[in-house]
N, C-alpha and C positions, 0 to 999 in steps of 0.2 A: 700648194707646194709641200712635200716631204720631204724630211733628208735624210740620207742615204751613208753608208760607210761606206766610206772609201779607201783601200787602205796604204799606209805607206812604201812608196816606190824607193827604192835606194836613188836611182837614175833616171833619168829619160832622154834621148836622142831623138831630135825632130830634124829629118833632111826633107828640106823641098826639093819634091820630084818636079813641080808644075807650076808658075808661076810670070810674072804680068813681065818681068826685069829680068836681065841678063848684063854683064859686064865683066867676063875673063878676065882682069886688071884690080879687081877690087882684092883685097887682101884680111887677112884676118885681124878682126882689130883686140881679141882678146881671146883666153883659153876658152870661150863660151862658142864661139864662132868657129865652126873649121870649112873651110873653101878648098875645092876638088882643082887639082892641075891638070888640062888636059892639053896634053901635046897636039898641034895642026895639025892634020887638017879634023882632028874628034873637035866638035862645037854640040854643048847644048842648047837643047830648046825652047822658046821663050812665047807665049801664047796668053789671051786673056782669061786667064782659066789659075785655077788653085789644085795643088797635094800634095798630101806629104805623110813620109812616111813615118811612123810612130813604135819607135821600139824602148820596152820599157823593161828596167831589167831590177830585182827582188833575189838577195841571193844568189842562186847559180841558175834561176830561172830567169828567161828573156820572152820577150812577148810582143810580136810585129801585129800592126793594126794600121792600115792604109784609111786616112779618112780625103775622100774627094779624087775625082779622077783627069781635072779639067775638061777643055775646052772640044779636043780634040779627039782621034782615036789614035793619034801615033806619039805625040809630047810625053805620055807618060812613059810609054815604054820603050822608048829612045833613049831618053834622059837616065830610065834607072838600069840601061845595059850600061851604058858610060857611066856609071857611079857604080855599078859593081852593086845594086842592092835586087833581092830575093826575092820579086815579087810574089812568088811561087808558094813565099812559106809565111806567108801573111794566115793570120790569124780569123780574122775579120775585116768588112770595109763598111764602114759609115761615112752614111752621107749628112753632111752639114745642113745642104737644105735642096731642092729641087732643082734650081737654076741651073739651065743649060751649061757656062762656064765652070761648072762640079762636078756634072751628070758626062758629060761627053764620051766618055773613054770606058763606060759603064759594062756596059751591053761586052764590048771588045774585051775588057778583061776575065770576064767569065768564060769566055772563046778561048784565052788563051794561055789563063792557068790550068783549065778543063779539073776545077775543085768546087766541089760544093763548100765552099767556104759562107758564113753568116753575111748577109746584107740587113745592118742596120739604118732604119730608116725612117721617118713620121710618115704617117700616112697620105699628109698633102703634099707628099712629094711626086704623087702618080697626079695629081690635078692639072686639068686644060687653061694655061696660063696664057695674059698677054701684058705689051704694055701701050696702054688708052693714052695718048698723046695728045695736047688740046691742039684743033685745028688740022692735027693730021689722022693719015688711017692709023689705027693700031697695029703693034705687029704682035704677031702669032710667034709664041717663045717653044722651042724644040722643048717634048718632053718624053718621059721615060717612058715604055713600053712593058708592062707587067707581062702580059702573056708571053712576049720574048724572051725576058730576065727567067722567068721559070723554066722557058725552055732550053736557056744556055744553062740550069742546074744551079741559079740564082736561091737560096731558100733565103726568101722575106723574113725579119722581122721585123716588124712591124711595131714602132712605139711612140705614143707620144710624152709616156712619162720618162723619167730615165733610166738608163741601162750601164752594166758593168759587164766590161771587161775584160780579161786579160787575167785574172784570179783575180777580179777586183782594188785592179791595179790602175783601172783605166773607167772613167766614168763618160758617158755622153748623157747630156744636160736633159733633152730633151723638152717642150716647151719654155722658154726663158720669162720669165714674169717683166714687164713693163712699168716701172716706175719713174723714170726721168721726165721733166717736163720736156723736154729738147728731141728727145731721139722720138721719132712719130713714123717710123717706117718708110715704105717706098711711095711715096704720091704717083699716081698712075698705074701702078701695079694692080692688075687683077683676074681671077679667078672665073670659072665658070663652075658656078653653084646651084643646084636644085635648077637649072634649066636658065639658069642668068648670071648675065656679068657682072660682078661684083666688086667692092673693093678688097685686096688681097694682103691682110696683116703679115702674110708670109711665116704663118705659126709653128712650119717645119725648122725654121731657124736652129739652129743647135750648135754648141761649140763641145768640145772636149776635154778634158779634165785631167790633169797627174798632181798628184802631193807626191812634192817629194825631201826625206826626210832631211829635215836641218835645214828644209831651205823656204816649204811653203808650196804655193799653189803655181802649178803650170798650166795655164790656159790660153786653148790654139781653139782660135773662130774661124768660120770659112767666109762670109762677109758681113759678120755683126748685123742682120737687117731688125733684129730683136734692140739694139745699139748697142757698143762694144759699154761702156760703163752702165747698162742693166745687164749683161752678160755676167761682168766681174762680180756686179754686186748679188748678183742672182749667185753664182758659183758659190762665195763666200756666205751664205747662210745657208746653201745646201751641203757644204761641206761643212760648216760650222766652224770655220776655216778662217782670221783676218788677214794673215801675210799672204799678201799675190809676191812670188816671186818673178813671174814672167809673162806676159800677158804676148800672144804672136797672131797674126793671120789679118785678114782681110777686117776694115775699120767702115769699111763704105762711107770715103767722106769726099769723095771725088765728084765734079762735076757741079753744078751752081743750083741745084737743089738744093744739098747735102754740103757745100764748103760752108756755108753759116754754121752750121755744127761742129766746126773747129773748135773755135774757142772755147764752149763750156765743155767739150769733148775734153782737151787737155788741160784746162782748168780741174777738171774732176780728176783726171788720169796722174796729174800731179798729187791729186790729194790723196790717190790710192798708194803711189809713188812703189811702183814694181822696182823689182832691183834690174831687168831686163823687161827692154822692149820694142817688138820688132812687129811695125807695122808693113803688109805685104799687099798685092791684088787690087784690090777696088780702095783702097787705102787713099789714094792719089798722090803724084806728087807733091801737089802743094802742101797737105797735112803731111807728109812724108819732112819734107822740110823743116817745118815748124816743130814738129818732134824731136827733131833731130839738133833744132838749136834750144830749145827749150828743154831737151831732155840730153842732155851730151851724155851723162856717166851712163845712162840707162840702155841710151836707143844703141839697136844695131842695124845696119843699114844690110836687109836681103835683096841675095840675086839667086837665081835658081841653080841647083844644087850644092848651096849651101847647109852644113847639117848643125845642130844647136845643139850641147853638151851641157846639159842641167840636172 
């Protein structure tokens, strides 16, 4: 691992474009939160899939950066004509990690901004995935299309170390280091490698990064499969960085794999003790909850198009 400068952001503005939750009735519970009013019959859309939009602003300079596109090909760009947000004048889009629920809307946006705009990306994110189920068949997980993405005017990069964006206002982690005894990845998950299936540590993982000034570290996951507490802790020596002021996005702690990772999950998460925190996507309810009563000052409770003011 090497670290990297990254430099101070004044602000950062995270609105989820795509996300697992919806609920028009939720209300803002602080100046951090702000929630979109749409008069009937306009409704967003709510799908199992992650994005969001990332504008960060230094100055009188601003800087859009779309990381994940969800599930679908319409959620995203439904949702950001009723939010009123520019898909058009995005910067660059990185992707978090390969899974179909990221990838979906991929291929469609390149169609329909018609910009060669950057595709940040690890390179296992083009690989032939499933997931090996004991006693059942395996399913065949939708994946990305390289020759397509070039041909909609996609230009690849391609990284697995990390990258900056935005004047260096905006960091993507790129490989995330693995040090927790608890977070062990996706059991069944795997790859087809050198002509075999394999098991799949999912090493495209990636989260994304703002310092921002007077307040510390913004870090947005797309579903933590690196685990959301080696993500943080990965971030904080690559930035050189101790204060997490917000840690958001997808925890993957949902389902009876991955709910035993609760407890040392916010046991640690307590110990980093973010000044905001907003669990989203693969997150699940039940760790949703438990954050939420164990973390009250902290947590914020997302629905999709909600945008974060940090």
């Amino acid at each position: 691992m090497s670290e990297t400068d990254l430099q101070e952001a004044d602000s950062v503005q995270i609105t989820v474009l795509v996300d697992n939750y919806i609920d028009m009735f939720v209300v803002s519970a602080s100046a951090t939160d702000r929630r979109p009013f749409l008069p009937p019959p306009a409704a967003l859309l709510a799908e199992h899939g992650l994005a969001c939009l990332i504008e960060v602003t230094s100055g009188m300079k601003k800087h859009s950066i779309l990381m994940d596109t969800g599930i679908s090909k319409s959620s995203l760009f439904h949702n950001a004509r009723l939010l009123g947000c520019d898909l058009a004048g995005v910067e660059a889009l990185v992707l978090s990690h390969g899974h179909f629920d990221h990838i979906g809307g991929v291929l469609e946006f390149y169609r329909q901004i018609g910009k060669s705009i950057p595709l940040v990306l690890h390179p296992d994110c083009f690989l032939t995935r499933r997931l090996n189920r004991p006693g059942k068949e395996p399913i065949a997980l939708p994946m990305l299309d390289e020759t397509s993405l070039r041909d909609a005017g996609a230009p690849l990069h391609l990284r697995k170390g990390t990258s900056t964006l935005a004047d260096s206002l905006l960091l993507a982690t790129g490989e995330i280091e693995r040090r927790t005894s608890f977070e062990k990845g996706f059991p069944g998950m795997e790859a087809h490698v050198h002509d075999r299936w394999s098991a799949d540590p999912i090493n495209d993982d990636q989260a994304l990064v703002v310092k921002v000034k007077g307040k510390g570290l913004v870090i947005l996951s797309g579903c933590a499969h690196a685990g959301i507490i080696n993500t943080v802790e990965h971030v904080k020596r690559l930035t050189r960085t101790d204060h997490v002021h917000a840690v958001l996005g997808g925890f993957h702690l949902t389902g009876p794999i991955f709910e035993p990772l609760i407890r040392p999950t916010l046991d640690e998460m307590k110990r980093i003790k973010p000044d905001v925190i907003v669990p989203m996507h693969c997150t699940g309810w039940k760790a949703i909850g438990q954050f939420a009563r164990e973390m009250p000052e902290a947590f914020i409770l997302n629905t999709v198009g909600t945008s974060y003011a940090l």
